[in-house]
VMD Tcl script that builds the backbone (N, CA, C; Angstrom):
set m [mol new atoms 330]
animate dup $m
set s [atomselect $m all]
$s set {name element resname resid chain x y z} {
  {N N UNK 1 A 223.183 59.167 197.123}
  {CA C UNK 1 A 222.493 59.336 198.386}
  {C C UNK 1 A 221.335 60.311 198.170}
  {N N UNK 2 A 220.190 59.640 198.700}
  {CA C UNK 2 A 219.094 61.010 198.373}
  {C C UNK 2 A 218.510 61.297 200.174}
  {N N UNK 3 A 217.805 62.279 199.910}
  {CA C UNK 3 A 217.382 62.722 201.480}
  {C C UNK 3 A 215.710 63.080 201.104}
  {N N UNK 4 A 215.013 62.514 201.698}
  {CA C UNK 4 A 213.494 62.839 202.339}
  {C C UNK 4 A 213.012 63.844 203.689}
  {N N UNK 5 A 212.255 64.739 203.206}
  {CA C UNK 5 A 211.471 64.797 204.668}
  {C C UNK 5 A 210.190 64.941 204.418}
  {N N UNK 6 A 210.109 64.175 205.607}
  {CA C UNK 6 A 208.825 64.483 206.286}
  {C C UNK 6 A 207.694 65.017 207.507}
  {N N UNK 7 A 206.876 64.926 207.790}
  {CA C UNK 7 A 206.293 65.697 208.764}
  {C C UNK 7 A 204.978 65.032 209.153}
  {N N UNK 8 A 204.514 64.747 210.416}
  {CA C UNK 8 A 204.031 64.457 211.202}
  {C C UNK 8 A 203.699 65.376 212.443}
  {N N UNK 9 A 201.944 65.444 213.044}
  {CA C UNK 9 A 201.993 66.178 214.118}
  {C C UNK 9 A 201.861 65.031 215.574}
  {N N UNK 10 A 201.879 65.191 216.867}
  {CA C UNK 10 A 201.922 64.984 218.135}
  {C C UNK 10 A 200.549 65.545 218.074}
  {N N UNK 11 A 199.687 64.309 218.971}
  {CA C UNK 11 A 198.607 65.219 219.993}
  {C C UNK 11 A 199.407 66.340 220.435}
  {N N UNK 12 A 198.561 67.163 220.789}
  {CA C UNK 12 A 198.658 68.054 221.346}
  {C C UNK 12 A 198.686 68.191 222.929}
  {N N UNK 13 A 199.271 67.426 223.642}
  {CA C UNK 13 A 199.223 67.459 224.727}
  {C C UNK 13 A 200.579 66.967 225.527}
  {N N UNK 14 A 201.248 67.745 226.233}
  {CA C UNK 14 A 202.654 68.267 226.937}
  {C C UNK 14 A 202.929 66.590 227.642}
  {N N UNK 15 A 202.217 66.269 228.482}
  {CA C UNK 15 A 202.652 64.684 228.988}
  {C C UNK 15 A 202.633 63.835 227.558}
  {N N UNK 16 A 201.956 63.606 227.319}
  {CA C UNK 16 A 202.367 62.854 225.536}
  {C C UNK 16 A 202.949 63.072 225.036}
  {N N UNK 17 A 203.269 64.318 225.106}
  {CA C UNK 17 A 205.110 65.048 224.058}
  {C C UNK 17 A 205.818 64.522 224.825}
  {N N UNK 18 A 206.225 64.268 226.366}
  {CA C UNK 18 A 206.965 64.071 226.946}
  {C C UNK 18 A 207.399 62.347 226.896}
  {N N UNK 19 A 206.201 61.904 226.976}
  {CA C UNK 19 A 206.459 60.465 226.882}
  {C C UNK 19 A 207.042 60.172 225.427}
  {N N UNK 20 A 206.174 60.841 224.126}
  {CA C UNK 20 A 207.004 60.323 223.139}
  {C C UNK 20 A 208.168 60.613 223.243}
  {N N UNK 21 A 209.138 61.714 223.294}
  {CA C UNK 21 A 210.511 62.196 223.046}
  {C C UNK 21 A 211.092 60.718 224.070}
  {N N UNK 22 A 210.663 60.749 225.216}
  {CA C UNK 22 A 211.499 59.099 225.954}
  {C C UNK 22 A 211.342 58.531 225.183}
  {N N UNK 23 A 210.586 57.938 224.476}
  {CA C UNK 23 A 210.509 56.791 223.736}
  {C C UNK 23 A 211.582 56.920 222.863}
  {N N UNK 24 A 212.085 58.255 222.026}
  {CA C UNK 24 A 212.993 58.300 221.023}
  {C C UNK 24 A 214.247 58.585 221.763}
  {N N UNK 25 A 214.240 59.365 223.000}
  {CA C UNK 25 A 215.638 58.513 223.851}
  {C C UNK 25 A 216.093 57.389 223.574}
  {N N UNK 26 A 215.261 56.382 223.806}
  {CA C UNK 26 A 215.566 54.963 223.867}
  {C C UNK 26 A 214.586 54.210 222.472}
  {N N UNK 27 A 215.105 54.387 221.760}
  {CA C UNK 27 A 214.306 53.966 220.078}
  {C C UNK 27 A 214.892 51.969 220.522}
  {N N UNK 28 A 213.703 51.510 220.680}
  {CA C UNK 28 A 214.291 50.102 220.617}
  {C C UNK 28 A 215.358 49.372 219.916}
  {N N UNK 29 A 216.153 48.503 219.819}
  {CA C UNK 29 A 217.408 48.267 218.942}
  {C C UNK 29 A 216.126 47.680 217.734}
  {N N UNK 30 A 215.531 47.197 217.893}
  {CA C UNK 30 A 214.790 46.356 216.507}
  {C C UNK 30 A 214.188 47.337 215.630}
  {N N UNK 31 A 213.938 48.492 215.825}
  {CA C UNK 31 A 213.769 49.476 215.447}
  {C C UNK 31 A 214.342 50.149 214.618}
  {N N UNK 32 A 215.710 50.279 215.109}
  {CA C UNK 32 A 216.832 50.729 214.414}
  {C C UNK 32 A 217.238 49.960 213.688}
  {N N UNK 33 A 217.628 48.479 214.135}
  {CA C UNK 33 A 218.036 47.514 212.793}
  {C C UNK 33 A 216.824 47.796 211.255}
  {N N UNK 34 A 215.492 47.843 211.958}
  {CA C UNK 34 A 214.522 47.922 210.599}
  {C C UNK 34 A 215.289 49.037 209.899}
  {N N UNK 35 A 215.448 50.020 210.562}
  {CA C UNK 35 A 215.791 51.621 209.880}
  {C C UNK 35 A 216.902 51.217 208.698}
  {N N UNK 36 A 217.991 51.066 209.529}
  {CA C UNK 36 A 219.076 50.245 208.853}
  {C C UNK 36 A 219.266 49.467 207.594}
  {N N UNK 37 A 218.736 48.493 207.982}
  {CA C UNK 37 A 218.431 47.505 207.094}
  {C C UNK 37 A 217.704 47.986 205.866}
  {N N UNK 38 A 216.545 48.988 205.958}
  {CA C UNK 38 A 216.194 49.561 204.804}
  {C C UNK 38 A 217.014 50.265 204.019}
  {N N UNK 39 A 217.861 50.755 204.334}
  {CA C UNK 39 A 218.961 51.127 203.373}
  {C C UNK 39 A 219.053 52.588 203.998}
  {N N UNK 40 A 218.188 53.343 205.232}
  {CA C UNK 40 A 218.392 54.585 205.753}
  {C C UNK 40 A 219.817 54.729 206.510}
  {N N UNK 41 A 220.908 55.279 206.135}
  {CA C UNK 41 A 221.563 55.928 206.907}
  {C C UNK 41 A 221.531 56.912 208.045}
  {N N UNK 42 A 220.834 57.813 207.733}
  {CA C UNK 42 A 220.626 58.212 208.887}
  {C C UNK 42 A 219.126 58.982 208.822}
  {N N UNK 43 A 218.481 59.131 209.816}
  {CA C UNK 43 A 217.492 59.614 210.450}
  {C C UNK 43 A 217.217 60.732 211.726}
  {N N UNK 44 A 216.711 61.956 211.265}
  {CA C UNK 44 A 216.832 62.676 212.698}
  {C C UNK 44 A 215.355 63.308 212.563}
  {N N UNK 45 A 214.600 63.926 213.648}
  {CA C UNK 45 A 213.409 64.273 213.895}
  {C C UNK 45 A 213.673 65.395 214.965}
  {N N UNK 46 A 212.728 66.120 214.399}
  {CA C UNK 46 A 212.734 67.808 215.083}
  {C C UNK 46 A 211.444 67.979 215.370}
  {N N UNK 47 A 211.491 68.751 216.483}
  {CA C UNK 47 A 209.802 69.499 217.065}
  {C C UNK 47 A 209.886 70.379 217.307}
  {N N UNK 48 A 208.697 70.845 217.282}
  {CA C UNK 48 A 208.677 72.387 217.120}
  {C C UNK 48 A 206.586 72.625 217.866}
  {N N UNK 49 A 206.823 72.792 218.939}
  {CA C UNK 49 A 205.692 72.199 219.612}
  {C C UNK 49 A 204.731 71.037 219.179}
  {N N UNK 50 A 203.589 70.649 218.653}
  {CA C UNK 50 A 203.009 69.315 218.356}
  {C C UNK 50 A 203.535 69.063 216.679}
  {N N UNK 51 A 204.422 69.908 216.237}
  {CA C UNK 51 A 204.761 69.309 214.624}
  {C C UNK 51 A 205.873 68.396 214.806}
  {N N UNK 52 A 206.418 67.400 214.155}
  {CA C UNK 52 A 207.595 66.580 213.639}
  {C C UNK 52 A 207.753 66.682 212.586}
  {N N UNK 53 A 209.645 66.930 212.581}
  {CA C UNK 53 A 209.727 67.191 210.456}
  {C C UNK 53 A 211.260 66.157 211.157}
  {N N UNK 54 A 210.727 65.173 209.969}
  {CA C UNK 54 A 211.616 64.292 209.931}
  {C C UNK 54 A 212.630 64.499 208.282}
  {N N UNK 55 A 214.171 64.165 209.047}
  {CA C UNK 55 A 215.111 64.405 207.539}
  {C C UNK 55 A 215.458 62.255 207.948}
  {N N UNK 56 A 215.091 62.206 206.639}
  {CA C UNK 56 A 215.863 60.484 206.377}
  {C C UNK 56 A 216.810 60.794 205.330}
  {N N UNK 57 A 218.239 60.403 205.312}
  {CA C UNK 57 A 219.280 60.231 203.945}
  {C C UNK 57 A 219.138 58.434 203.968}
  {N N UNK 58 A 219.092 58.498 202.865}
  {CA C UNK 58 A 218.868 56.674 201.868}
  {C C UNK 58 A 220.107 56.332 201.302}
  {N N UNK 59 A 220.442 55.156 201.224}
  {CA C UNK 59 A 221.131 54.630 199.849}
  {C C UNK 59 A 219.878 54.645 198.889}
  {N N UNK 60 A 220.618 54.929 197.469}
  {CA C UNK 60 A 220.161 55.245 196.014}
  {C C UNK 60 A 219.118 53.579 195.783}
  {N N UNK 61 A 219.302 52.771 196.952}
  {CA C UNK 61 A 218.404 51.546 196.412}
  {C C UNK 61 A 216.808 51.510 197.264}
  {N N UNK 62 A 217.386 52.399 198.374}
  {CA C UNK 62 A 216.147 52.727 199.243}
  {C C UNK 62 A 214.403 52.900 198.599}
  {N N UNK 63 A 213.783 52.017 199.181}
  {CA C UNK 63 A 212.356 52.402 198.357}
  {C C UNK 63 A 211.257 52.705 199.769}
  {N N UNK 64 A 210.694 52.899 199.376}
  {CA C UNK 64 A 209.433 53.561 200.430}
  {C C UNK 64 A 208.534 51.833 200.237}
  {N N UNK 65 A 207.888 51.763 199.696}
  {CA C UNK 65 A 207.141 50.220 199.167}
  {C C UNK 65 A 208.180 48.913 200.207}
  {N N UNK 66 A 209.737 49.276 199.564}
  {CA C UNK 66 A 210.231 47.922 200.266}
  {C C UNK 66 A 210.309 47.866 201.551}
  {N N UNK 67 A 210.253 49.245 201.940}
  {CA C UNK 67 A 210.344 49.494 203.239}
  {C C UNK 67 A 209.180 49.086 204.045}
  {N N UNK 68 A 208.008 49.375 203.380}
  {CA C UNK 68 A 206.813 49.598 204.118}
  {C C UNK 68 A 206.153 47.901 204.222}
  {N N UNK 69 A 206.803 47.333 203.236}
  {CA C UNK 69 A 206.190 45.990 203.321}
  {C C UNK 69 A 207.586 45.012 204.278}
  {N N UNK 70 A 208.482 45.501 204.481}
  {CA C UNK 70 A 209.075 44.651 205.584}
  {C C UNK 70 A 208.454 45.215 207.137}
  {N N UNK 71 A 208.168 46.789 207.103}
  {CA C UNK 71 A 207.866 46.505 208.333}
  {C C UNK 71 A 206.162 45.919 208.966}
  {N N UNK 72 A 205.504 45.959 207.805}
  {CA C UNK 72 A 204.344 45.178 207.992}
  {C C UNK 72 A 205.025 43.438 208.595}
  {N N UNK 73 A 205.985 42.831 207.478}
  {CA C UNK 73 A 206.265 41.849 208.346}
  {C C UNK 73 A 207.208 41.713 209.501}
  {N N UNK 74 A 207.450 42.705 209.928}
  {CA C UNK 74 A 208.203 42.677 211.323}
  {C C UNK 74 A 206.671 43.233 212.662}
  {N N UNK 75 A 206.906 41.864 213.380}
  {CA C UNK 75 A 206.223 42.109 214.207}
  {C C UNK 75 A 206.318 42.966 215.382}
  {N N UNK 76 A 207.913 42.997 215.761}
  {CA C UNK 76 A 208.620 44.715 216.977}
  {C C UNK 76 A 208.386 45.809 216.395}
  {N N UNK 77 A 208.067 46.226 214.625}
  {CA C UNK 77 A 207.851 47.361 214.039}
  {C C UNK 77 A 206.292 47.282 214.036}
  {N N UNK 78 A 205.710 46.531 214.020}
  {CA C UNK 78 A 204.062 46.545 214.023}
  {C C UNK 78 A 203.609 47.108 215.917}
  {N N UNK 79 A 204.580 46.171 216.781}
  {CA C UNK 79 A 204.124 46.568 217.946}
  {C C UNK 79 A 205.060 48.439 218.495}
  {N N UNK 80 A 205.902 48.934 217.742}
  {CA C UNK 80 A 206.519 50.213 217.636}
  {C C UNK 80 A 205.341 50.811 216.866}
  {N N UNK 81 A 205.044 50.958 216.170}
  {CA C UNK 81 A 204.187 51.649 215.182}
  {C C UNK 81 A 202.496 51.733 216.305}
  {N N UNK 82 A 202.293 50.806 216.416}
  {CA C UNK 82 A 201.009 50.637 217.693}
  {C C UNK 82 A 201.405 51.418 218.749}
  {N N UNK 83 A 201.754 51.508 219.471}
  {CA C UNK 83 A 202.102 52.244 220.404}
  {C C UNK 83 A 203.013 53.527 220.136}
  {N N UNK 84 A 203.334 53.980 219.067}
  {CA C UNK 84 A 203.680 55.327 218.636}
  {C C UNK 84 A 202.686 56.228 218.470}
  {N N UNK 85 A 201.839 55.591 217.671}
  {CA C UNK 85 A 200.162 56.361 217.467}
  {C C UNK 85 A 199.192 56.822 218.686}
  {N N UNK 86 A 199.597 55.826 219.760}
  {CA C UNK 86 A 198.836 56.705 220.546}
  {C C UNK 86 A 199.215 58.348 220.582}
  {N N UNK 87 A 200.610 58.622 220.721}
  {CA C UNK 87 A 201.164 60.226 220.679}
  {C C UNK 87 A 200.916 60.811 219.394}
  {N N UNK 88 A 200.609 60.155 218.001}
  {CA C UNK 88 A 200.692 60.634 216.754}
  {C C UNK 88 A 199.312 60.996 216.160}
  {N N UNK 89 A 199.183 61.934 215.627}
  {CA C UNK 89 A 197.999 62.162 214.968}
  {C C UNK 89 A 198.348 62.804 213.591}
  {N N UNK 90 A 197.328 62.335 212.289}
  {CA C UNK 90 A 197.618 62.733 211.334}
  {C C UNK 90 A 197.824 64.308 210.818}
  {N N UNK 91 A 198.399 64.675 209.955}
  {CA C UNK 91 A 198.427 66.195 208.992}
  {C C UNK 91 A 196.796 66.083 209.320}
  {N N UNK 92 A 196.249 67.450 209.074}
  {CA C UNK 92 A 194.946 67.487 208.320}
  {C C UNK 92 A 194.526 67.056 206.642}
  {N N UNK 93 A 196.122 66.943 206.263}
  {CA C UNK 93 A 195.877 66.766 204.639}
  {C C UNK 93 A 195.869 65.089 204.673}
  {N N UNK 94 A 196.337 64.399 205.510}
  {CA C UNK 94 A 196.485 63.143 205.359}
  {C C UNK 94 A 194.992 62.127 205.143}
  {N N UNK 95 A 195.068 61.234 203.950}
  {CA C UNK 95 A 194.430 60.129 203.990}
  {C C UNK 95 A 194.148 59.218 204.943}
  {N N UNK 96 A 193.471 58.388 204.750}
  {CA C UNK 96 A 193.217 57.525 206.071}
  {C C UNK 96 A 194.355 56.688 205.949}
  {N N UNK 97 A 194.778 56.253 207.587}
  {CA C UNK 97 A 196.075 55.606 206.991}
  {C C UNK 97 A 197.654 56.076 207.324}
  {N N UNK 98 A 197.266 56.909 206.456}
  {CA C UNK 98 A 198.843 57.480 206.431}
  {C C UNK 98 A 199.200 58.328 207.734}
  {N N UNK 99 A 200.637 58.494 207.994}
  {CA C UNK 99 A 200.812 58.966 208.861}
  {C C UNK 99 A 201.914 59.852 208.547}
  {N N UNK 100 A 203.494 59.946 208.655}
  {CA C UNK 100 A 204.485 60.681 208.134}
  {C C UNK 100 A 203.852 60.919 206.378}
  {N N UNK 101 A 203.904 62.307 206.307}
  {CA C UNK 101 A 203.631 62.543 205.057}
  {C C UNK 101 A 205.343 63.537 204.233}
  {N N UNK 102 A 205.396 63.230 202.854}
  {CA C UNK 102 A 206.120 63.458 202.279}
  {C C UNK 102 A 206.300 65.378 202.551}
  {N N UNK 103 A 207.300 66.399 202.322}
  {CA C UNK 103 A 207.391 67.138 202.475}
  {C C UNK 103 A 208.055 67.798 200.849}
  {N N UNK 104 A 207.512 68.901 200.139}
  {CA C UNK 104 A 208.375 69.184 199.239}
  {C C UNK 104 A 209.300 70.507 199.593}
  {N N UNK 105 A 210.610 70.097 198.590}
  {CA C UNK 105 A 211.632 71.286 198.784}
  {C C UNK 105 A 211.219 72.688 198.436}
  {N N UNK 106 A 211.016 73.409 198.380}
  {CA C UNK 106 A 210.729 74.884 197.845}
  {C C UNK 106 A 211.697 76.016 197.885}
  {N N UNK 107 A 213.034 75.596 198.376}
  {CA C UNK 107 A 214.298 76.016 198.177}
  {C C UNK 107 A 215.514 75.345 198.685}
  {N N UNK 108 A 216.817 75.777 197.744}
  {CA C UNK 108 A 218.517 75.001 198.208}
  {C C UNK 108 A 218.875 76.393 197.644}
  {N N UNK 109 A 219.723 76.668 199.016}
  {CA C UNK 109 A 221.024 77.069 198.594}
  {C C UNK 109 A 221.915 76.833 197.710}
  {N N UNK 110 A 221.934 75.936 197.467}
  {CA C UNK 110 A 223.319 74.860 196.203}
  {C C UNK 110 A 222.697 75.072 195.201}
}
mol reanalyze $m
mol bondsrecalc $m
mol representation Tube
mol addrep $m
């Protein structure tokens, strides 16, 4: 089992925080099957005013690539992803494009 995080910011603006967090109240079921189906076990997302640091745990077959090219062909993850962005705005470090960016460890306890 391996674990990722990442991080993503929110516009900056309190009704848009508000609307996104509903949205992740109610994460569509097709949504979750994508999650699933990629081999993510579990997924949780934290805020901390306009930042998101997302923890994903994988099965060991989990790929970022296989992932990213099924949800290009899922059309409920193309129309989730469209309408997520309105609330999402990139890192400043981010490329064009990208959106959740990788996070590195810089300490474990263990």
């Amino acid at each position: 089992m391996k674990r990722y995080c990442l991080a993503l910011d929110l516009v900056n603006d309190p009704a848009l925080i508000a609307e996104y967090e509903a949205y992740h109240r109610e994460v569509w079921p097709e949504i979750k099957k994508s999650i699933t189906d990629s081999g993510i076990t579990n997924m949780e997302i934290y805020r901390i005013m306009n930042r998101l640091f997302m923890i994903m745990e994988v099965h060991d077959s989990f790929s970022f690539e296989a992932k990213g090219a099924a949800d290009v062909a899922n059309p409920k993850v193309q129309e989730w992803e469209q309408l997520m962005w309105k609330y999402q705005q990139a890192l400043p470090v981010a490329k064009p494009g990208e959106k959740w960016l990788m996070m590195d460890r810089i300490f474990s306890l263990h």
